[in-house]
DRENPA-3360 file (N, C-alpha, C; in nm, 2 decimals, always signed):
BEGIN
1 = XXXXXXXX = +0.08/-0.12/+0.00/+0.00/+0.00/+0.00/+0.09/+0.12/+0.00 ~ +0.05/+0.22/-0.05/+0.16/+0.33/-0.10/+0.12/+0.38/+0.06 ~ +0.27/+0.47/+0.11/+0.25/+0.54/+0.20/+0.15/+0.64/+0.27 ~ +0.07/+0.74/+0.18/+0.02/+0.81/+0.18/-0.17/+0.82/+0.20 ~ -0.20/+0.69/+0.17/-0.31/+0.63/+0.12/-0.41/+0.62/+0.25 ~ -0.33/+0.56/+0.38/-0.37/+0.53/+0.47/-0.39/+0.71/+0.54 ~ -0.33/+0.80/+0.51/-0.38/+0.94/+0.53/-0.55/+0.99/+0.49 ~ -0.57/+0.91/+0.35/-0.69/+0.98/+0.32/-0.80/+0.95/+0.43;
9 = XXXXXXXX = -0.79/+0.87/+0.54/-0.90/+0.89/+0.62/-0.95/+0.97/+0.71 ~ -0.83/+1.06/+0.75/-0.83/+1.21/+0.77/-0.90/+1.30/+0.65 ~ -0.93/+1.27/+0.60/-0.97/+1.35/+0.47/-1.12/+1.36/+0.45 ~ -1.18/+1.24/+0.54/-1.36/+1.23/+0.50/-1.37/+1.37/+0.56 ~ -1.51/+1.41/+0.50/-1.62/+1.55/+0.53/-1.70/+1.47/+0.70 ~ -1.69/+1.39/+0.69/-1.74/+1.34/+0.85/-1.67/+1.23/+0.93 ~ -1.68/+1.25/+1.07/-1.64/+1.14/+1.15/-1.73/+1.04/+1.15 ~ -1.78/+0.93/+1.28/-1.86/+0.83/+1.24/-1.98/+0.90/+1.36;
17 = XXXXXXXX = -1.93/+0.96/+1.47/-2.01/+1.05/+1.53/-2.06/+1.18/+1.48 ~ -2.00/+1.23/+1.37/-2.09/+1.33/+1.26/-2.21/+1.27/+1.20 ~ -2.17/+1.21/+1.20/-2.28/+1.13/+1.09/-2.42/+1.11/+1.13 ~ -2.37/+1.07/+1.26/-2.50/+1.00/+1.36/-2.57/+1.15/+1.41 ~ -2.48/+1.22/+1.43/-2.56/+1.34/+1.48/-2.68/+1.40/+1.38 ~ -2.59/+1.40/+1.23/-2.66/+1.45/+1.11/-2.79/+1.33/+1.11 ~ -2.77/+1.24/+1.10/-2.88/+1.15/+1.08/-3.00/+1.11/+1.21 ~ -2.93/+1.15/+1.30/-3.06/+1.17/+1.43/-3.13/+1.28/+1.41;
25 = XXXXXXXX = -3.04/+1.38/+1.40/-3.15/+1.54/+1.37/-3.22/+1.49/+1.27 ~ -3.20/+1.45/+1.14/-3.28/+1.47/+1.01/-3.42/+1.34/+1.05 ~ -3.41/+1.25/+1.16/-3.50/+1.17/+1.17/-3.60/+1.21/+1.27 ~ -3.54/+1.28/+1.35/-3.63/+1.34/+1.43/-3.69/+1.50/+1.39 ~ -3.64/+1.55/+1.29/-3.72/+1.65/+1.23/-3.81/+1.59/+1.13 ~ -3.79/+1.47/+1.10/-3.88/+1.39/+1.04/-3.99/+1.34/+1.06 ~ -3.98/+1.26/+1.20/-4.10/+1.22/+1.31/-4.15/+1.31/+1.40 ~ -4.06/+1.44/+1.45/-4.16/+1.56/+1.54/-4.16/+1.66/+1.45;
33 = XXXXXXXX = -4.12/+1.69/+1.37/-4.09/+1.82/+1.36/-4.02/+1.87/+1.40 ~ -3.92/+1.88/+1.49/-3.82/+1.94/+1.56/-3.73/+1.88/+1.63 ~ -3.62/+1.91/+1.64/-3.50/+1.84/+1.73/-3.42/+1.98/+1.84 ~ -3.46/+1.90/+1.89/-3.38/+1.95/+2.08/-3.24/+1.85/+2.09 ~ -3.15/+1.94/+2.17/-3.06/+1.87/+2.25/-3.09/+1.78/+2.33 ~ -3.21/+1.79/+2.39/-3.27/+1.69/+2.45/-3.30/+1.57/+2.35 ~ -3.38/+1.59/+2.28/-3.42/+1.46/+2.22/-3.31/+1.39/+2.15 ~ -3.20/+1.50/+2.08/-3.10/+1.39/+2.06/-3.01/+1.33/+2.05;
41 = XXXXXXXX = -2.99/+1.35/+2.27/-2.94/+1.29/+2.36/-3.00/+1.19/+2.41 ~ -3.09/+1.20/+2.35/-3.18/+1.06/+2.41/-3.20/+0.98/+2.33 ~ -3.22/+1.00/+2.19/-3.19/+0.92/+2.07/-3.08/+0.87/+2.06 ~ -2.97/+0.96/+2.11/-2.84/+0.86/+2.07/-2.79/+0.83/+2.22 ~ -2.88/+0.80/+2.33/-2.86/+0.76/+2.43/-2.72/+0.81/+2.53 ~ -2.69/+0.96/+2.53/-2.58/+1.01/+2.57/-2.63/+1.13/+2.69 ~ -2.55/+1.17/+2.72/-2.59/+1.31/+2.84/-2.63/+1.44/+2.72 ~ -2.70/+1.51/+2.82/-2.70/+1.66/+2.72/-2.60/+1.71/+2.71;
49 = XXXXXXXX = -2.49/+1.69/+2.81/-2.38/+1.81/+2.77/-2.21/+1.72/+2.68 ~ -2.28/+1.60/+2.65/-2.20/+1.55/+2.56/-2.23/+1.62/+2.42 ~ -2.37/+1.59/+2.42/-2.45/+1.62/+2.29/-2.42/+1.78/+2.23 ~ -2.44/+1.83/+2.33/-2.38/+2.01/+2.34/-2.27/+1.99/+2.27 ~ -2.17/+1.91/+2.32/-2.02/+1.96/+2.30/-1.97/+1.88/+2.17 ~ -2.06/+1.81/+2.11/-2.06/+1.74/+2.03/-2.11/+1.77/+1.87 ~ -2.21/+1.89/+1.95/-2.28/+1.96/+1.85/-2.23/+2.05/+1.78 ~ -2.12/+2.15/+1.91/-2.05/+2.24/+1.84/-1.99/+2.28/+1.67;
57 = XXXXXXXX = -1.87/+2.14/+1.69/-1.79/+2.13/+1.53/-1.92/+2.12/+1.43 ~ -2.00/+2.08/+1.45/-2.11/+2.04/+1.35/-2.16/+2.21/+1.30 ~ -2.25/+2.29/+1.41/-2.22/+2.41/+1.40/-2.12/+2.53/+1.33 ~ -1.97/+2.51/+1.38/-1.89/+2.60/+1.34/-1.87/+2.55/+1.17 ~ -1.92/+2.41/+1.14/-1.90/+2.41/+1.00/-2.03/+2.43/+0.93 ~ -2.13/+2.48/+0.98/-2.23/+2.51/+0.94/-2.33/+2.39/+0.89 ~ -2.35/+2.29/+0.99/-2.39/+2.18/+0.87/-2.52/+2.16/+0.97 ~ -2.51/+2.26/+1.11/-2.61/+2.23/+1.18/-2.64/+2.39/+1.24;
65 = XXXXXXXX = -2.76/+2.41/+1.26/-2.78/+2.57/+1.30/-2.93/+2.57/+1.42 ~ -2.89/+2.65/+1.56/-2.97/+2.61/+1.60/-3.05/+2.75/+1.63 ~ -3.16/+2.74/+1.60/-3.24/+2.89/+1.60/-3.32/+2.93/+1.76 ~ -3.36/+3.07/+1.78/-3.33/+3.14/+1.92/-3.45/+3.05/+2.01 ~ -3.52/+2.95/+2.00/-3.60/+2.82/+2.09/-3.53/+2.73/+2.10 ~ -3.40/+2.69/+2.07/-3.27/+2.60/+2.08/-3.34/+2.47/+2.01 ~ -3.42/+2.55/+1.89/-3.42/+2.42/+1.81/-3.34/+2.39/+1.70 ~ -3.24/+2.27/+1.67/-3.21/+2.23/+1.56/-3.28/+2.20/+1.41;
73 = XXXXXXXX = -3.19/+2.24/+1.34/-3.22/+2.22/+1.21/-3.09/+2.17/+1.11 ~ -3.09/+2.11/+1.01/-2.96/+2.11/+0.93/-2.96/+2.16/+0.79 ~ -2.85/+2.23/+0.76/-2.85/+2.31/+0.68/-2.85/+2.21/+0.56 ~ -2.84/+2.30/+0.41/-2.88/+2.21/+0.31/-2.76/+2.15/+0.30 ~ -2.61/+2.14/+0.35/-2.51/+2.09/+0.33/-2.51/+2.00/+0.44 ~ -2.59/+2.01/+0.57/-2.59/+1.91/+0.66/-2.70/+1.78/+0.65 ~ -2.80/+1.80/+0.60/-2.93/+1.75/+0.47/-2.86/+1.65/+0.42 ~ -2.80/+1.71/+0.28/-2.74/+1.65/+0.18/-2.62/+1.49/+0.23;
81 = XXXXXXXX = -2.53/+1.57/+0.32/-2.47/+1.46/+0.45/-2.55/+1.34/+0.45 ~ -2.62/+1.39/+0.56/-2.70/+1.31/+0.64/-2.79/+1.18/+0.50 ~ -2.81/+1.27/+0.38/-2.91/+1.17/+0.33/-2.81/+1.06/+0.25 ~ -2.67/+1.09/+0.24/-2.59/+1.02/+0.14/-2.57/+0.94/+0.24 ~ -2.49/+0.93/+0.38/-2.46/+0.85/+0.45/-2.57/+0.76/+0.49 ~ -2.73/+0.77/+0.48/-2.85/+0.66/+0.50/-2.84/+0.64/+0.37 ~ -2.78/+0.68/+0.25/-2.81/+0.62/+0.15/-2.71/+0.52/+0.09 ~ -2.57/+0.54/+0.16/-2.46/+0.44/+0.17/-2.51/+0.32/+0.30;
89 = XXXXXXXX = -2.54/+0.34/+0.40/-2.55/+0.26/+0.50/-2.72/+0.15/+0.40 ~ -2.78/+0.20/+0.33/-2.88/+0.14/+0.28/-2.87/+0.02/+0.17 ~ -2.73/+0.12/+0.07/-2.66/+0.03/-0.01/-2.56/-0.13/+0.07 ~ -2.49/-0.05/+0.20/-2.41/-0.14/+0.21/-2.50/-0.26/+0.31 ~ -2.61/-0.24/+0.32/-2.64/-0.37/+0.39/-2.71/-0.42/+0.28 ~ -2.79/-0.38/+0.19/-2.83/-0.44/+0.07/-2.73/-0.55/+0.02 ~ -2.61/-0.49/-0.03/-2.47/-0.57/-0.05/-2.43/-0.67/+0.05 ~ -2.38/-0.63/+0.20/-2.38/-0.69/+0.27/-2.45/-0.85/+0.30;
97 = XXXXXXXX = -2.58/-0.80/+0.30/-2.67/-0.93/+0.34/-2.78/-0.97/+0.23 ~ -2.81/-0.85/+0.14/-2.88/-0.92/+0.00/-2.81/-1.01/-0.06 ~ -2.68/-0.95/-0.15/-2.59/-1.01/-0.23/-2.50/-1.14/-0.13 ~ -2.46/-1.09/-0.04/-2.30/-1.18/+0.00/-2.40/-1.24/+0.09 ~ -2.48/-1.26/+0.13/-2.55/-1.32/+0.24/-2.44/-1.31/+0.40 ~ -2.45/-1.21/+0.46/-2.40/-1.17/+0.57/-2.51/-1.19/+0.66 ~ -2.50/-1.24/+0.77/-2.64/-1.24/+0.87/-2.68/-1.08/+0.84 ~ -2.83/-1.04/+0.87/-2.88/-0.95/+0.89/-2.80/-0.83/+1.00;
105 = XXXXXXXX = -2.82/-0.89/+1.15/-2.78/-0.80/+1.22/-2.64/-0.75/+1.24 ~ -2.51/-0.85/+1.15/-2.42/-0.81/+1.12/-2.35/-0.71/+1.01 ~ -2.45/-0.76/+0.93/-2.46/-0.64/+0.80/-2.52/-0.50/+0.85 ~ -2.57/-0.50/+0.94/-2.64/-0.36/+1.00/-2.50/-0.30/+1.07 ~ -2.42/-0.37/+1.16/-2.31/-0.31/+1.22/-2.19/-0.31/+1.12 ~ -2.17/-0.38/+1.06/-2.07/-0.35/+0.99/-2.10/-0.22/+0.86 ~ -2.22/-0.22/+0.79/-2.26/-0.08/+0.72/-2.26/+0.00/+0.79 ~ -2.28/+0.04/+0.97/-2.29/+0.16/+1.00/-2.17/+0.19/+1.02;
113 = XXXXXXXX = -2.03/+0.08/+1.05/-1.91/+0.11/+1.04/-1.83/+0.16/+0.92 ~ -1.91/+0.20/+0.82/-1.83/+0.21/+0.72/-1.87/+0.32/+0.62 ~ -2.03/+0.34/+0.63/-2.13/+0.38/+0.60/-2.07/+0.56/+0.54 ~ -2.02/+0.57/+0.68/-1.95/+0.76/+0.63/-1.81/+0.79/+0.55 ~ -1.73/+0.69/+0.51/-1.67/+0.64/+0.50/-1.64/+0.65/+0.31 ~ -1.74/+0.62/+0.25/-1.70/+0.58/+0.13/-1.70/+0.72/+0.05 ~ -1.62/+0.73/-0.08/-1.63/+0.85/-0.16/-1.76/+0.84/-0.27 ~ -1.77/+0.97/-0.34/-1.90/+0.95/-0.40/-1.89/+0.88/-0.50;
121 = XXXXXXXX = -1.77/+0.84/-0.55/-1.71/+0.74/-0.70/-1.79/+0.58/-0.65 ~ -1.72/+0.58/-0.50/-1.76/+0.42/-0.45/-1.93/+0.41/-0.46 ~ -1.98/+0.51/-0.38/-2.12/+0.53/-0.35/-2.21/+0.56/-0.50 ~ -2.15/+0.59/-0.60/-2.20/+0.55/-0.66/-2.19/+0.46/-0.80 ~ -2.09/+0.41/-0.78/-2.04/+0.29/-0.79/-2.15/+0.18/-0.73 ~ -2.14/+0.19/-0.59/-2.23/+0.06/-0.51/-2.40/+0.09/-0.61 ~ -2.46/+0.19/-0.59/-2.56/+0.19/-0.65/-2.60/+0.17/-0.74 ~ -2.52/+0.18/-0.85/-2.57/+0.13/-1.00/-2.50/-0.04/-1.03;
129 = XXXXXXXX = -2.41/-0.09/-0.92/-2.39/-0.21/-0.93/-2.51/-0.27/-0.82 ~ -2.58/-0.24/-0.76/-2.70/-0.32/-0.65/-2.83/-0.26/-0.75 ~ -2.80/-0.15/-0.85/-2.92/-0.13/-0.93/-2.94/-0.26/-1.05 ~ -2.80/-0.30/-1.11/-2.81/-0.42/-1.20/-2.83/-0.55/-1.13 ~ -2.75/-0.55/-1.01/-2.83/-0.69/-0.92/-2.96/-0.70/-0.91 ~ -3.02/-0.57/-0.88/-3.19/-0.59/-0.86/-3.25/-0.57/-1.02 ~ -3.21/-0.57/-1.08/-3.28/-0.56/-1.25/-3.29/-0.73/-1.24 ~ -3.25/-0.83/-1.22/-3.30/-0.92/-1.24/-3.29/-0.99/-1.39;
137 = XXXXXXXX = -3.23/-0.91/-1.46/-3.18/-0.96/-1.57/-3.16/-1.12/-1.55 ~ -3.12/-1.19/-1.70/-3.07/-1.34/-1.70/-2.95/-1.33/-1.65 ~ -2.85/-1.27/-1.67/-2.69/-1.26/-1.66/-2.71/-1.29/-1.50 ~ -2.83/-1.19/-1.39/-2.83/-1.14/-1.32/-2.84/-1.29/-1.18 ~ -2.97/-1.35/-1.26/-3.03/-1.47/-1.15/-2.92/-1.58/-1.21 ~ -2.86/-1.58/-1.34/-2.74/-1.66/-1.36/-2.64/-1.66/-1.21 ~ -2.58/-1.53/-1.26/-2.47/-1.52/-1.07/-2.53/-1.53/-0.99 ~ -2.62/-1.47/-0.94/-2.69/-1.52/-0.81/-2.70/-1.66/-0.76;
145 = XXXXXXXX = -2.73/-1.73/-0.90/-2.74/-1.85/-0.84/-2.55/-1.94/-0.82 ~ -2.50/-1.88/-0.94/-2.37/-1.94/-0.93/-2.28/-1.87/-0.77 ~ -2.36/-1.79/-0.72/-2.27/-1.67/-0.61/-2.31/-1.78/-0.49 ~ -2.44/-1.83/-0.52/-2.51/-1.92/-0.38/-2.41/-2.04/-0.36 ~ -2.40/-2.11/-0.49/-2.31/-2.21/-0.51/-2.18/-2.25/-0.46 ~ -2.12/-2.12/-0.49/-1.96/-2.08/-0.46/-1.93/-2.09/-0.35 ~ -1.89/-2.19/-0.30/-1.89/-2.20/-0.17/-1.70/-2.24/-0.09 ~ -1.58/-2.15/-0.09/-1.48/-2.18/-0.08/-1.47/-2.16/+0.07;
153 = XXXXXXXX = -1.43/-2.25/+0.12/-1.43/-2.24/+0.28/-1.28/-2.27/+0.35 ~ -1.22/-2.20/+0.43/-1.07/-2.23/+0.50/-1.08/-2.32/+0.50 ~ -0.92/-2.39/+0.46/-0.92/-2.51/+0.55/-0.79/-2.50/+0.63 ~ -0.76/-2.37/+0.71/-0.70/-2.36/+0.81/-0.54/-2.38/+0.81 ~ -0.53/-2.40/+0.68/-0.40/-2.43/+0.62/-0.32/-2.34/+0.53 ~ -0.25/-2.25/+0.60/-0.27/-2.08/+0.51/-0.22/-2.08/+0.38 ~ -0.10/-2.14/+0.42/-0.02/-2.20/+0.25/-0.08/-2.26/+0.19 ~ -0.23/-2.34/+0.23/-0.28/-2.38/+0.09/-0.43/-2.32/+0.10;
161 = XXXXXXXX = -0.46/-2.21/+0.11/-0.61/-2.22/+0.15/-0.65/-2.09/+0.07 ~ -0.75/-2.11/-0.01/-0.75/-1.98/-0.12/-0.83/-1.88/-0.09 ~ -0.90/-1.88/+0.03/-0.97/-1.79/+0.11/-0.88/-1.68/+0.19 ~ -0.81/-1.78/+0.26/-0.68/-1.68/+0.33/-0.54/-1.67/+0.30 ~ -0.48/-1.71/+0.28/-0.36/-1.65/+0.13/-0.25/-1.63/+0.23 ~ -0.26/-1.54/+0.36/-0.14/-1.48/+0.43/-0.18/-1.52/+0.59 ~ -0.32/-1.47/+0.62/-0.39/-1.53/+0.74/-0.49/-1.53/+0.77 ~ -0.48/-1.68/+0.85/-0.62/-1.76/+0.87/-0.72/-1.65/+0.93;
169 = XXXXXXXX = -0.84/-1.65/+0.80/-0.95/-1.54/+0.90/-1.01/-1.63/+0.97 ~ -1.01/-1.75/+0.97/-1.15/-1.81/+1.06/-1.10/-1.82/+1.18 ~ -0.95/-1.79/+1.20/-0.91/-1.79/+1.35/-0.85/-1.64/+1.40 ~ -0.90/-1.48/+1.32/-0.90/-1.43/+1.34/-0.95/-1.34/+1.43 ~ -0.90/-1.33/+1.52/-1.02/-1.26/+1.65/-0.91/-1.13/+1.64 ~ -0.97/-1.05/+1.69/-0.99/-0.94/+1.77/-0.88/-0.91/+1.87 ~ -0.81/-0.83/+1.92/-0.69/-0.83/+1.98/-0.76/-0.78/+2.10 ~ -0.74/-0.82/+2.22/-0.83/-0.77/+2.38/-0.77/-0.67/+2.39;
177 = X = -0.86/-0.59/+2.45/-0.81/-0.45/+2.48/-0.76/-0.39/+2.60;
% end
């Protein structure tokens, strides 16, 4: 991997706690009409004065503005956010668990892990490749059915195993923290 590459993740327009902020306001201006720091500290299950202090950077970049009843709103660049990242997080469990067959509630956490994440090349990229999946074409239920089929499974033997190549994933855990 070139040096420099692993930098561009300093480079997204949001963190993964941006996102969630953008996307709670826009849900709950959705379902009340309005968002309070109250409500969504309670939506994302935190104190108010996290939520406060959390809100700020969102503010100074203007992507959230709160008017003189300290009600939230998001601007049309905090909008626009908020609807690409539910519309990547929508794509990638589609992918996740329509196509690759991922359990359900894994494909939900791993899309919201990645969800803010992609550029708009990928994002739309994923969409017009999950738009030809769901066309249903012949080519389309051909792979599908050949994708079900395909079934290469470790066999724990890394020098010979064409799943894992350098290291064994099925004995890959997690490093304790």
């Amino acid at each position: 991997m070139p040096k420099a590459i692993w930098k561009e993740y300093e480079a997204n327009p949001l963190t993964h706690s941006a996102a969630h902020y953008l996307m709670t306001i826009r849900a709950l201006l959705q379902e009340r009409g309005y968002a309070r720091v109250t409500d969504i500290a309670r939506a994302l299950n935190i104190t108010r004065g996290s939520c406060s202090i959390s809100l700020k950077p969102l503010k100074r970049r203007g992507l959230v503005r709160e008017d003189d009843n300290k009600f939230m709103q998001l601007s049309a660049e905090g909008e626009r956010l908020a609807q690409l990242v539910e519309k990547n997080d929508q794509a990638l469990v589609a992918l996740l668990h329509g196509v690759m067959g991922v359990e359900a509630e894994q494909a939900e956490i791993d899309a919201c892990k990645i969800e803010h994440l992609l550029s708009l090349e990928t994002s739309l990229k994923l969409a017009s490749f999950l738009s030809f999946i769901q066309s249903g074409s012949k080519a389309v239920k051909a792979f599908m059915r050949e994708l079900e089929t395909f079934d290469v499974t470790c066999t724990g033997d890394v020098a010979q195993c064409e799943v894992c190549n350098t290291v064994c994933l099925a004995e890959a855990k997690p490093a304790a923290p």
